[in-house]
Structure formats: structure tokens, C-alpha cells
FIDOPA-505098 format. One record per residue (C-alpha): residue number from 1; x, y, z. Coordinates in steps of 0.25 Angstrom, whole numbers. Each point is the difference from the previous one (the first is absolute). Example, Ala and Ser with C-alpha at 12.3 -4.5 7.8 and 13.67 -1.06 7.14 Angstrom:
residues 2
1 49 -18 31
2 6 14 -2
end
This chain:
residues 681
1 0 0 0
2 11 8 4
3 9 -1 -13
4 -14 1 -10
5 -2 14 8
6 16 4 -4
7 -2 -4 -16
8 -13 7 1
9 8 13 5
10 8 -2 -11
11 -12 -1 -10
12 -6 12 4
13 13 8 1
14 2 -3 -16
15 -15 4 -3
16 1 12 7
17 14 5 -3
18 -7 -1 -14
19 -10 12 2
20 10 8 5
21 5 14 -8
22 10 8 8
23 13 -8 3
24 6 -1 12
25 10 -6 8
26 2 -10 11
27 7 3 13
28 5 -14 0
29 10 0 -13
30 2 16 3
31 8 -4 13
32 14 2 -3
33 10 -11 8
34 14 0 2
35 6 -2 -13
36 -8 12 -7
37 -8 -11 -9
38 -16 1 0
39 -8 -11 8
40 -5 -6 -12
41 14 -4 -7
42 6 -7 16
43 5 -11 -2
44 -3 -3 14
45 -14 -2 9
46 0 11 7
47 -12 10 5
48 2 14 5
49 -11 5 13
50 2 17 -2
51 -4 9 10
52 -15 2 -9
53 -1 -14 1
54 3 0 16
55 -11 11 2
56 -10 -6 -7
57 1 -11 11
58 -2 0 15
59 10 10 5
60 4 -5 15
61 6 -13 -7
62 8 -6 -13
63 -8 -15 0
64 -10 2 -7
65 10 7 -13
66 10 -10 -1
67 -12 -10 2
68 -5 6 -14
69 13 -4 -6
70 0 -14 -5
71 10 -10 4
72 0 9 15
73 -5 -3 11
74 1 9 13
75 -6 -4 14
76 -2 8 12
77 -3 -9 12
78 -4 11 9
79 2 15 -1
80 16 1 -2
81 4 -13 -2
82 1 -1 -17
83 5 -13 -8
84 4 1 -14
85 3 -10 -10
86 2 -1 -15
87 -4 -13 -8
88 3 -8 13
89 -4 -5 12
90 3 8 16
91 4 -15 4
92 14 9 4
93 -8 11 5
94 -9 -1 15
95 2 15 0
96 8 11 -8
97 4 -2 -14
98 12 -7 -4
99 5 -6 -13
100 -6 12 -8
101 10 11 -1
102 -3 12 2
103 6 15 -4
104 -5 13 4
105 6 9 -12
106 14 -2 -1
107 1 -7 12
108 -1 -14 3
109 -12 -1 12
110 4 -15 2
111 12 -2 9
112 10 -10 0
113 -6 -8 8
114 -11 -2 -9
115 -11 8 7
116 -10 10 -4
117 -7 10 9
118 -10 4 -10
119 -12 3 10
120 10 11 7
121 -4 9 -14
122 -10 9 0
123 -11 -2 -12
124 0 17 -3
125 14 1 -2
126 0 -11 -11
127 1 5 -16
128 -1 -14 -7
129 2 -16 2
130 6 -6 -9
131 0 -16 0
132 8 -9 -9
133 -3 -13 0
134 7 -11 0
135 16 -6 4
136 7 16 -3
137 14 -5 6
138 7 8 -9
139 1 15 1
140 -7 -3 13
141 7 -10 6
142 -2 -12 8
143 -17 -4 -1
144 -10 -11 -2
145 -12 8 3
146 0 13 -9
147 4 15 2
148 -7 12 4
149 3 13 -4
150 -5 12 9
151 1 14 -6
152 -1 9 13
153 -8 14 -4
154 10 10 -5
155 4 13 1
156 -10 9 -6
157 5 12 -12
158 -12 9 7
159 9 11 7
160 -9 -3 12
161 -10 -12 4
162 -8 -4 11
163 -10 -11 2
164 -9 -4 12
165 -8 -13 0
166 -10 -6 11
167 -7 -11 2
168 -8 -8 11
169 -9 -14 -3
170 -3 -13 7
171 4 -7 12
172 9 13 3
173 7 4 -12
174 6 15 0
175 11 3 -10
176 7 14 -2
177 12 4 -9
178 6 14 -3
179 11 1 -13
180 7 12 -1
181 7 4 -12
182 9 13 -4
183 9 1 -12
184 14 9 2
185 11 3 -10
186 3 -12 -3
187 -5 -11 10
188 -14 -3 2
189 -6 -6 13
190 -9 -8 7
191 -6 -2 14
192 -11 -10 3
193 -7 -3 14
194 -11 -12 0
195 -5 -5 12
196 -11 -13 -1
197 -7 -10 9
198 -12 -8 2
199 -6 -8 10
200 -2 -14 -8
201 -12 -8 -1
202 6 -11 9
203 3 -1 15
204 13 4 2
205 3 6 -17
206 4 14 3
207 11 9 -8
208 6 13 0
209 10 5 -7
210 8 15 0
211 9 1 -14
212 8 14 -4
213 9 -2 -13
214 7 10 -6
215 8 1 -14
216 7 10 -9
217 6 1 -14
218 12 9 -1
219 5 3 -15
220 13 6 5
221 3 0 -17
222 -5 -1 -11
223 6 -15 0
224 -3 -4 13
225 -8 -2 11
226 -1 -4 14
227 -13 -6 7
228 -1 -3 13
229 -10 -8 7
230 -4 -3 14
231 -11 -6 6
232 -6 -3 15
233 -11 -10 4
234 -6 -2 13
235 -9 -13 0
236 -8 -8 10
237 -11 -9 -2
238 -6 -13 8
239 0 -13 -6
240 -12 -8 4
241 4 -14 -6
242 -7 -10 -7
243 -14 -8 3
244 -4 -12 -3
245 -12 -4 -10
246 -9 -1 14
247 4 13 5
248 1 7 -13
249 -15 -4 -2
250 -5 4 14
251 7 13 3
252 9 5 -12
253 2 12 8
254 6 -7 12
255 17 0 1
256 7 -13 1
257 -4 -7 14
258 9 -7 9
259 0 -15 2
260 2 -10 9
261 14 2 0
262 4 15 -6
263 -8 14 3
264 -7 8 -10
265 3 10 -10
266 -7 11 7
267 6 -5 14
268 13 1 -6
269 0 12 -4
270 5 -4 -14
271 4 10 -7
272 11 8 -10
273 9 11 2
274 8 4 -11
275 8 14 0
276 7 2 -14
277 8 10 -6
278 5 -2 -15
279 9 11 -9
280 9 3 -10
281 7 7 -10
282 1 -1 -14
283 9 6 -10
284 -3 0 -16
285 10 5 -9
286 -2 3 -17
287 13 -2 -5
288 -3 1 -13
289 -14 0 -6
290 1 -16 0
291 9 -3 11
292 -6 1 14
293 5 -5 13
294 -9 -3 13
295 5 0 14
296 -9 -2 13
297 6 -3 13
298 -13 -4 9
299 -1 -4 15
300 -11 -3 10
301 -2 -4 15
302 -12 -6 8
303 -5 -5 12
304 -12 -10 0
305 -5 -6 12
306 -11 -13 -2
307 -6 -3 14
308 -6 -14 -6
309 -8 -11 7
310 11 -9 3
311 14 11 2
312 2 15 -1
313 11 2 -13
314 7 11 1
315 10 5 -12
316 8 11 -4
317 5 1 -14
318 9 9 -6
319 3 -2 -16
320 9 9 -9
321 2 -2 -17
322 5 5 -12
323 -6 0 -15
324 7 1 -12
325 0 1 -15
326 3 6 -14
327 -12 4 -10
328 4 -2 -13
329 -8 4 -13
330 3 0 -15
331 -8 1 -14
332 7 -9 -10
333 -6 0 -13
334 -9 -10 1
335 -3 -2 14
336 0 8 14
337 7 -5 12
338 1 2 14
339 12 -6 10
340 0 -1 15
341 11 -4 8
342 1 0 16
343 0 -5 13
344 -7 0 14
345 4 -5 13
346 -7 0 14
347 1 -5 14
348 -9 0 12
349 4 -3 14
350 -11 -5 9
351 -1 -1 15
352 -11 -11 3
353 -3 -1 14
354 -10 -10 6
355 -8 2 12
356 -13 -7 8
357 -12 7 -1
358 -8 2 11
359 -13 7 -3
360 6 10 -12
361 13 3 10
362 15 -4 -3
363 3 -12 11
364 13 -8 0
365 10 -2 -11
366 -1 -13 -8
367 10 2 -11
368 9 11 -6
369 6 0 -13
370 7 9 -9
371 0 0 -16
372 7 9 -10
373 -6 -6 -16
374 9 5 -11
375 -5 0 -15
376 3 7 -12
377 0 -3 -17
378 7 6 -12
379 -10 2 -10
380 0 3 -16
381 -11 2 -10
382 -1 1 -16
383 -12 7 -4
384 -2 0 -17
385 -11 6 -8
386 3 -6 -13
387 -10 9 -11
388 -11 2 12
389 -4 -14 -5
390 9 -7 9
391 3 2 15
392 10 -10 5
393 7 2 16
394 9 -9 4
395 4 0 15
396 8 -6 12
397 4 1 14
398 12 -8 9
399 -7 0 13
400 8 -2 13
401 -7 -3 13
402 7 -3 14
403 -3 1 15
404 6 -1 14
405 -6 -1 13
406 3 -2 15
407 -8 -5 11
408 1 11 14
409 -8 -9 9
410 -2 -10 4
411 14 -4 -5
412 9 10 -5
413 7 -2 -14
414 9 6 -10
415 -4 3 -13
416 -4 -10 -10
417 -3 2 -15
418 -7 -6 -8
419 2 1 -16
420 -7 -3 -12
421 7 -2 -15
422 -2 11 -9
423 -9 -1 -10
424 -2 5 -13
425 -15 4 -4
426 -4 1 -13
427 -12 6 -10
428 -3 2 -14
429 -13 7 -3
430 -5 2 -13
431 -12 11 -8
432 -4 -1 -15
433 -9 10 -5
434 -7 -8 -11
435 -9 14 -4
436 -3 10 7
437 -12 -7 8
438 6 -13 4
439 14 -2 6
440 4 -13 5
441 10 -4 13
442 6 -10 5
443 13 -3 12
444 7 -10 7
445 7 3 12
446 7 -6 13
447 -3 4 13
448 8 -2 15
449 -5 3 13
450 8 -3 13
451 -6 -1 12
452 -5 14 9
453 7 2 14
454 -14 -1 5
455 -1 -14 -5
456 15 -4 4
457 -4 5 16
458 -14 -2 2
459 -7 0 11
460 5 -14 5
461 12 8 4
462 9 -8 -8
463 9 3 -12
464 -3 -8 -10
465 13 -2 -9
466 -7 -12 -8
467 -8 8 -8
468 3 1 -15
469 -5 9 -11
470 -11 0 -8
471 3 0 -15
472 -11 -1 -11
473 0 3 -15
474 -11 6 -8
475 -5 1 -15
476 -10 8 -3
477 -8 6 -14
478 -12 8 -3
479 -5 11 -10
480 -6 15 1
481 -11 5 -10
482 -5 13 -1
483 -10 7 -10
484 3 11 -9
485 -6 10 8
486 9 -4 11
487 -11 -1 9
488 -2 -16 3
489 12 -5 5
490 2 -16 3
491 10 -9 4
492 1 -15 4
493 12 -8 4
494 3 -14 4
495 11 -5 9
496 6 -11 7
497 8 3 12
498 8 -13 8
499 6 3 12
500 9 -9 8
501 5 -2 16
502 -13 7 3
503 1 7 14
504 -13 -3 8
505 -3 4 13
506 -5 -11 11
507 -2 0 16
508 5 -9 11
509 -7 -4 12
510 0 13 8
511 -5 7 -12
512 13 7 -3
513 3 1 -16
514 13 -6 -7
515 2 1 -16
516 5 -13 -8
517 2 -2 -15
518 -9 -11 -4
519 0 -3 -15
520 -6 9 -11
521 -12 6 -8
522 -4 -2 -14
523 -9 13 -2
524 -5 2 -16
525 -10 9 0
526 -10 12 -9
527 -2 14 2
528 -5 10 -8
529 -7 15 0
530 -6 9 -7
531 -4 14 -2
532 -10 9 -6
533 1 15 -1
534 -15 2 -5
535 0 15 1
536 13 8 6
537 -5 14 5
538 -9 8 -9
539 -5 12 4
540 -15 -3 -3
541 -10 -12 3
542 -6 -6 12
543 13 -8 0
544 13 7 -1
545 9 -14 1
546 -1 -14 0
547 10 -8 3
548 -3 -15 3
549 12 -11 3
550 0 -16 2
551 11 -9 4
552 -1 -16 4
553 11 -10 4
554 0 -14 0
555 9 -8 7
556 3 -16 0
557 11 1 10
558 5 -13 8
559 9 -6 7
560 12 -9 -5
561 7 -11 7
562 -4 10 14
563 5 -9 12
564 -4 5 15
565 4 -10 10
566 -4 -12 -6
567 -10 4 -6
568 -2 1 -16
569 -7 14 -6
570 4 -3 -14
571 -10 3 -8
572 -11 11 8
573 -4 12 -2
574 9 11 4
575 -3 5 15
576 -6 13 0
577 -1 1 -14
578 -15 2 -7
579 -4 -7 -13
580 -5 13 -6
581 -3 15 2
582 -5 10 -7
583 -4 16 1
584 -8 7 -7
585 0 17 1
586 -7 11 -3
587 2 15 -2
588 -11 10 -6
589 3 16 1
590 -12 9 0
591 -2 14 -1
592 4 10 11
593 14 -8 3
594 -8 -12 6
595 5 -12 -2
596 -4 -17 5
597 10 -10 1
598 -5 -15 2
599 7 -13 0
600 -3 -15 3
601 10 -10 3
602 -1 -15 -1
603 8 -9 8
604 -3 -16 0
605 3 -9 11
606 13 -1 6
607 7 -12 7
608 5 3 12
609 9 -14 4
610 7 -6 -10
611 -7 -13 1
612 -12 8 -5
613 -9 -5 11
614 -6 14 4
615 -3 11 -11
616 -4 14 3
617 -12 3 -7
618 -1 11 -11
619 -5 13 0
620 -6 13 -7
621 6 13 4
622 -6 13 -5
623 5 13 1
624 -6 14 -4
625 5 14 1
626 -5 13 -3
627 8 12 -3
628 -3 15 -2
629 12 10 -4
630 -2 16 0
631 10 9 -5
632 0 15 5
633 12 10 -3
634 9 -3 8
635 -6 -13 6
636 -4 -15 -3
637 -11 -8 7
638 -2 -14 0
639 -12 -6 8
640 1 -16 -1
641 -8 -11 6
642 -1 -16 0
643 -5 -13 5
644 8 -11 2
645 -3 -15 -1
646 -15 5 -6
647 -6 -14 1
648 5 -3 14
649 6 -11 -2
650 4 -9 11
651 17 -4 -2
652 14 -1 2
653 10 10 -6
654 12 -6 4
655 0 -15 3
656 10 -8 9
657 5 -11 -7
658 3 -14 6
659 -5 8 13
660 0 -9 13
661 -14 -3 7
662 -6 2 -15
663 2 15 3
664 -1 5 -14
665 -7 12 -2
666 1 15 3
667 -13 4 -2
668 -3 15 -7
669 -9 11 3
670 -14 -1 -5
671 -7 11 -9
672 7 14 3
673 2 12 -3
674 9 15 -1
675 0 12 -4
676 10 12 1
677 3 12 -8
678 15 8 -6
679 3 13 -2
680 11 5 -10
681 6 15 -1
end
């Protein structure tokens, strides 16, 4: 039923963009990505989530926007607490997000222990996402699981600026930010405050976070440029745990209760405390109009505290990098080509101390131990446009990866490390634009993914030198088609993905977590999307713009020769992955700057053990959003408001896979609702 709906979408895309006179163009293949080319001719699936795009959607939260991009899934177990994945599984991933990597403009986000504190971020200070799907251990470095570029909001040419947004919604949501920008000689500045929290549906689910980021661009000559970048995050949220089927059932609402034998979650206290900072500085210099060189030189410090059910962690991390590389362009006579060179290198230290936790408060020590992850890659690229018919890139990267560690207590140690062989991660992409309606892909490329300092020292306390890293291969091939007009834009692609020394995630009997590899995946799978600009703002009409969009994936991922003490997996469905999921959207401007946004998305059932004995049932979510602009002389006005989860549907976002006691789900809020306004001088 499902798929019939998409090929009828595509039917009536065609008869409509029949009747249509005026042409227009498509945001999608509009988008300009990293190497200058149009989103049409990639050679790579990749999909770009810009700042109008991010406003159309619920503006307290980034789920439901990577959600609308296929192959994406984002979860967000209670207020705060954000899982992302891309074309996988968050076996690896109980909480945070890991084996994605991540950048925040020039500057890698990920550290070198291979975590991501994406939910210190604040929403209003994000320009675009961009997600590239797939194996991108070239330029990248060292990944299984896909990238995720993050382009900050920038500097603004207006001699001055100033914006003001509030907001306020259900179960307790308030959310404030103020951005400041002033334009000198020849720097331009930013400030930006933002402040946001919310009660949560559940016992025991509140968040508050405080976030300030400033940044400027100094153009000290005419050839170069200096653009520093600082960010600082304070974030605390409860974690209310999982619930089994029973529970889930009876009171969603309730926080995870305590047992015969461990308190509850609300008892407990269980919570997060994470206090980030996060800058840099980047230096690009033109020196000639071909040759350009890059420098950034980037650094960051946290201190997170998890009050959990069963220990109170405590960390400090401190990480320190450096990024590098040469950009090099040049027309020959029958092709255009683009060269990169470069080399990035990171390490973290991390503090991890242990404690008991009696009732939310620090009790004795139980174990101490000190890690210091180094990683870094050399990289190179070959862009060629051969008679913009052609696109080839070519790419690699020789990935280095080590750890040491010592205990403190209970035993003191000396240093230990802990190395991994280099290893040399290649991909070769491929675009042909057979007219100028259909353009054809394809790529195959090698993917490596070592384990995070979080899996190697989890919460059993124990470092964990056995584990290996993942490596997988993937091989992927699709086409784009657009109409003469330019307003119908579709693109399809298929892929097989295999991935190998899976880490998974378990729990031993006193329901702390250790990681394991345990054999592979086998993951082929569809996606595709399309778009139809059906009228792009006219001044005249009932309806100003139409814009309408639809995406579906469909996945047949399993397990392969997947061994867990004993027990043979081979052959199920991927844990935590669903078969199929759609979304649908809508976007009509009328007239006096009015405009309603709607989307549907589609999720099927989702195993949540990997015996696939229990499956989270499938929901319906529907979201709608209102929004009226004004503009007076000096002076914007924008009016918005929107209903989340319109069908109050009764489900998890955000699942515990393998949970013990069956405790699988994380139950989201009901039928909801926001509201909030922006001022802009």
C-alpha cells in the first residue's frame, strides 16, 4: 500500500508538471556542496537540510529534519538525549552518537575518541546539514557509518543585525535566543545567546540547556582570512530509562521503576551534566586564483557527569587538532579538475572516574582510569569534469588510530597503549549526465571504524583492549531526473552495504554495559525521493507556492555469521532497524506572507532484539506548522505555530535494543503543541 502511494506520487508529479507555464527551479539541485558542482551531477548520495528547510519544521529540535532525509534516522529518547544514524543500526549507540563523523564548518566535532556531543548544539545557530551517506573514509577519515557536515550560521555582510526569537509550548517548553551581528572595516562579527528547556512528558525527562557561540571573519588582505570560532554549552537533562512492554502500556508517562534488586530511575536521580566549550581558528589563504591552502587548529574541553541507575560516571575530557590541506583547481581543454591534499590529527585525554550512586549523589569510588585516544589521516582527492558529461572523483585516506590508558584505582598502573595497523580507505564515485534530464551514479567505496573510548571503557569499568574495528565495503548506484522546466526533480538509488567485526552493545548481570565484535551485516537496500515545485512564488492567486516532497526507504538488512555467546543470529533482521519508512510533505504560501507547512512520516515495525522476538509496532506522525511574516521599514516579524504528533500516536522514539528485563522503549509525547515569534532589525 505504501509503495503504490509513492508511484502514484510520482504519476501525479508528471501530469502536473505538464500543466505548468512558468519555469522554476528546485531548492534540492540548487544547493551547492563542497566541490562547486550542482546537486544534480554528484556522484554521491548526499542531501543538503538548509536553514529554510529547518524552519519549516519544528524549531526546538533537529528530529523530525534529518528524519525527512532518506536513508536517516535520528532519535531522541527524552528531551536532550539524540541518537543518530546513517543507513545503520544504533546497536553501537545506547546514547550519544558514534560512528557518524561529524564536522562543525571547518572543524572536526567528533573527537579522537570517536564521540559526538551533538545535542550540546543549539538548533537557531545551525545554517544547514548536510549528510553524505555511506562509507566517506577518504577526505573524512576513518567511518563505517556516514558524515555529517554542519554549517554554523555566518557572519552577516549587513553593517549591523540583530534578531530575537521566543517561544514557549507543551510540557514546559521555553526557548529564547538573541544574535547579534556588526560588520567593521574588515572583520564581520557574530554573537548569539540561546537558552531552552522543557519539562518532558515523562517522570523524570526534563532538559535545560544555556549555549553562547561567538565567531568572526577577518580578511586581514585581500588573499586571506582568518575566522575564529568559539562555542560554550551548558546542558542538563534527566534520563528516565527504558520500560517494558507492560509498563509502557499502563503508564507511558511513568520513569523506569526499581526492582527487586536496583532503585528506579527517578530514585536515582539519573541524569546528565555536560558543560562543553568548543573553538578554533581557521586561516585560508588564495595564493594564486587556483591554488588555495587551508589551516584550522581547533580544541575543546568538557566536563559531563552521568548520575546513572547503577554508578555515578564522571569525566573530563580535554581534545586539541589540527586540519590541513591544499586546494587545487585547473581548466584543461577538455576537462576541469579539482585536487586536495591534506592531513588531520587529534587527540583527546579523558578522565573517567567511577562512583556509587546513592540517590543522584556521588558515593565511593569504584574504579579510575585515564585514556589519552590519538587518530589522525592523510588524505587526497581527484575531482575531474570531463566536458560536464562526465564527473569522476577519486579519493583515499591512511588512517592511524592508537590508544593508551592506566587504571588509578583500584590498582595503580602505568601506561598501556593499544594500536591499530594503519589502514588505507579508498573510493571511487562516478556521475554521467546522459542529457540534461537524466544523470546517472554510481560508487564503491571502503569503510574503517575502530572502536570509541566509550565502547573501549564502558560502564563495567573495564578497559576493553580485545576489541577490533569494524570495516565494511559498500557499492552503491542510482540516477536523477528532472523535467525541462527544472521543477520536478527525482532521484533513486540502490546500495549494498557489508559490514564486518560488528560492535554491538550487551549487558551483564548487574546491568552494566560492555561492547563485543560479533560477526557482520549484509545491508542492501532502496531509497529514493522526490520533489515537486508546482508553483514557486507569484505574486498573484489564492496560492502564492506549492512546493510538495516525498522520499521512501526500503531496507532488507541482516545479520551475517553474527555470533553472541553461543548463540547464532545469522540470518535476522537488523536490530533497531525498520523494513520501511516514508514521508511525505507539504508547503502552500498564501497571500499576505502566510504560509502552512505539513508532513507525514511513516515508520514500520522495528525489531528490538536480535532474535527478533519483540518488535516495536509502527506509527503515523503528523506535523503542522503555521507561519506569518511581516515586514515593516526597518523591522521583520515572524509569527509561527504548530502541532506535533497531530494523530497522538502512542510510541517510542528512541528504543533500547537488547534492553535487559525487556526494557525497550522510551516512550514520546502525545499530541503537542508550540508557538513563538522573531524579531529581526
Amino acid at each position: 500500500m505504501r509503495v503504490a502511494t509513492f508511484l502514484f506520487f510520482i504519476f501525479f508529479a508528471g501530469h502536473v508538471s505538464a500543466q505548468q507555464e512558468d519555469s522554476t527551479d528546485f531548492p534540492l539541485h540548487k544547493v551547492k556542496v563542497g566541490n562547486g558542482k550542482t546537486m544534480f551531477r554528484m556522484p554521491s548520495s548526499e542531501n543538503t537540510v538548509d536553514r529554510q528547510m529547518l524552519d519549516q519544521q519544528n524549531p526546538y529540535s533537529m528530529v523530525a529534519a534529518i528524519n525527512s532525509v532518506p536513508g536517516a534516522r535520528m532519535e531522541e529518547r527524552s528531551p536532550g538525549s539524540y541518537r543518530l544514524s546513517i543507513r545503520g543500526s544504533l546497536l553501537r549507540s545506547p546514547f550519544g552518537v558514534r560512528n557518524v563523523k561529524i564536522y562543525l564548518g571547518e572543524f572536526p566535532f567528533t573527537d579522537a575518541g570517536g564521540n559526538t556531543y551533538l545535542n550540546s548544539l543549539d538548533i537557531s545557530n545551525i545554517n544547514s546539514l548536510r549528510i553524505l551517506k555511506g562509507p566517506e573514509a577518504s577526505i573524512f577519515g576513518a567511518n563505517t557509518g556516514g558524515v555529517l557536515l554542519i554549517d554554523p550560521v555566518r557572519p552577516n555582510t549587513d553593517s549591523s543585525r540583530v534578531a530575537v526569537g521566543l517561544g514557549a509550548g507543551s510540557y514546559g517548553l521555553l526557548s529564547q535566543n538573541i544574535w547579534f551581528g556588526k560588520q567593521f572595516k574588515n572583520s564581520v562579527m557574530t554573537i548569539s545567546q540561546a537558552f531552552q528547556q522543557s519539562q518532558g512528558y515523562r517522570e523524570n525527562s526534563s532538559m535545560r540547556r544555556h549555549y553562547l557561540q561567538v565567531s568572526e571573519l577577518w580578511n586581514y588582505s585581500s588573499k586571506a582570512s582568518l575566522n575564529f570560532f568559539v562555542l560554550f554549552s551548558d546542558l542538563y537533562y534527566h534520563t528516565p530509562g527504558g520500560l517494558n512492554q507492560q509498563q509502557f502500556k499502563q503508564d507511558p508517562r511513568k520513569a523506569r521503576p526499581a526492582t527487586a534488586t536496583l532503585p528506579g530511575a527517578a530514585e536515582q536521580k539519573a541524569s546528565v551534566q555536560n558543560r562543553t566549550i568548543f573553538g578554533g581558528v581557521t586561516h585560508n589563504l588564495d595564493i594564486s586564483r587556483q591554488l588555495k591552502y587551508v589551516l584550522s587548529v581547533f580544541g575543546s574541553g568538557t566536563d559531563f557527569k552521568n548520575p546513572f541507575i547503577t554508578n555515578y560516571e564522571q569525566r573530563k575530557e580535554q581534545s586539541y587538532g589540527v586540519r590541513t590541506y591544499l586546494d587545487l583547481k585547473h581548466d584543461f581543454r577538455m576537462a576541469n579538475a579539482r585536487f586536495n591534499i591534506g592531513a588531520e590529527w587529534q587527540q583527546t585525554n579523558s578522565a573517567i572516574d567511577n562512583y556509587g550512586n546513592k540517590l543522584g549523589v556521588r558515593d565511593t569510588m569504584q574504579a579510575s582510569d585515564k585514556l589519552k585516544a590519538q587518530q589522525g589521516f592523510l588524505f587526497s582527492r581527484l575531482l575531474l569534469d570531463i566536458h560536464s558529461r562526465l564527473l569522476l572523483e577519486v579519493s583515499a585516506s591512511y588512517n592511524f588510530f592508537n590508544y593508551r590508558y592506566k587504571n588509578n584505582y583500584p590498582v595503580g598502573t602505568g601506561f598501556h597503549q593499544k594500536k591499530f595497523d594503519p589502514q588505507l580507505m579508498p573510493r571511487i564515485s562516478v556521475s554521467y549526465l546522459i542529457n540534461d534530464h537524466f544523470a546517472w551514479r554510481a560508487s564503491a567505496s571502503a569503510g574503517y571504524s575502530t572502536p570509541t573510548i566509550a565502547e573501549v571503557r564502558a560502564s563495567d569499568n573495564i578497559v576493553n583492549t580485545n576489541l577490533q574495528a569494524e570495516k565494511a565495503s559498500s557499492f552503491e548506484t542510482g540516477f536523477r531526473l528532472r523535467n525541462r522546466k527544472e521543477n520536478i526533480l527525482f532521484d533513486v538509488c540502490a546500495f549494498y552495504y557489508e559490514l564486518k567485526n560488528a560492535i554491538v552493545r550487551r549487558t551483564d548481570s548487574n546491568n552494566n554495559e560492555y561492547f563485543m565484535n560479533a560477526g557482520g551485516t549484509r545491508q542492501p537496500g532502496l531509497e529514493a525521493q522526490l520533489e515537486l515545485n508546482i508553483i514557486k512564488a507569484r505574486k498573484t492567486g489564492w496560492i502564492r507556492s506549492l512546493l510538495l516532497k516525498g522520499n521512501m526507504t526500503y531496507y532488507d538488512f541482516s545479520f551475517d555469521n553474527y555470533v553472541v555467546n553461543k548463540t547464532d543470529y545469522s540470518g535476522k533482521k537488523l536490530t533497531g532497524v525498520p523494513d520501511y519508512t516514508s514521508t511525505e510533505s507539504i508547503s502552500v504560501g498564501f497571500p499576505a506572507n502566510f504560509n502552512l507547512f505539513a508532513q507525514y512520516y511513516y515508520v514500520k515495525n522495528i525489531p528490538l532484539d536480535d532474535a527478533n522476538t519483540v518488535y516495536a509496532e509502527e506509527y503515523h506522525l503528523v506535523q503542522v506548522k503555521g507561519q506569518w511574516k511581516k515586514s515593516f521599514k526597518k523591522m521583520e516579524l515572524i509569527l509561527f505555530a504548530g502541532i506535533d504528533n497531530l494523530l497522538d500516536q502512542k510510541y517510542s522514539l528512541g528504543n533500547d535494543l537488547n534492553a535487559a528485563g525487556g526494557r525497550y522503549y522510551n516512550a514520546a509525547a502525545p499530541r503537542n503543541y508550540y508557538g513563538g515569534l522573531r524579531l529581526e532589525f
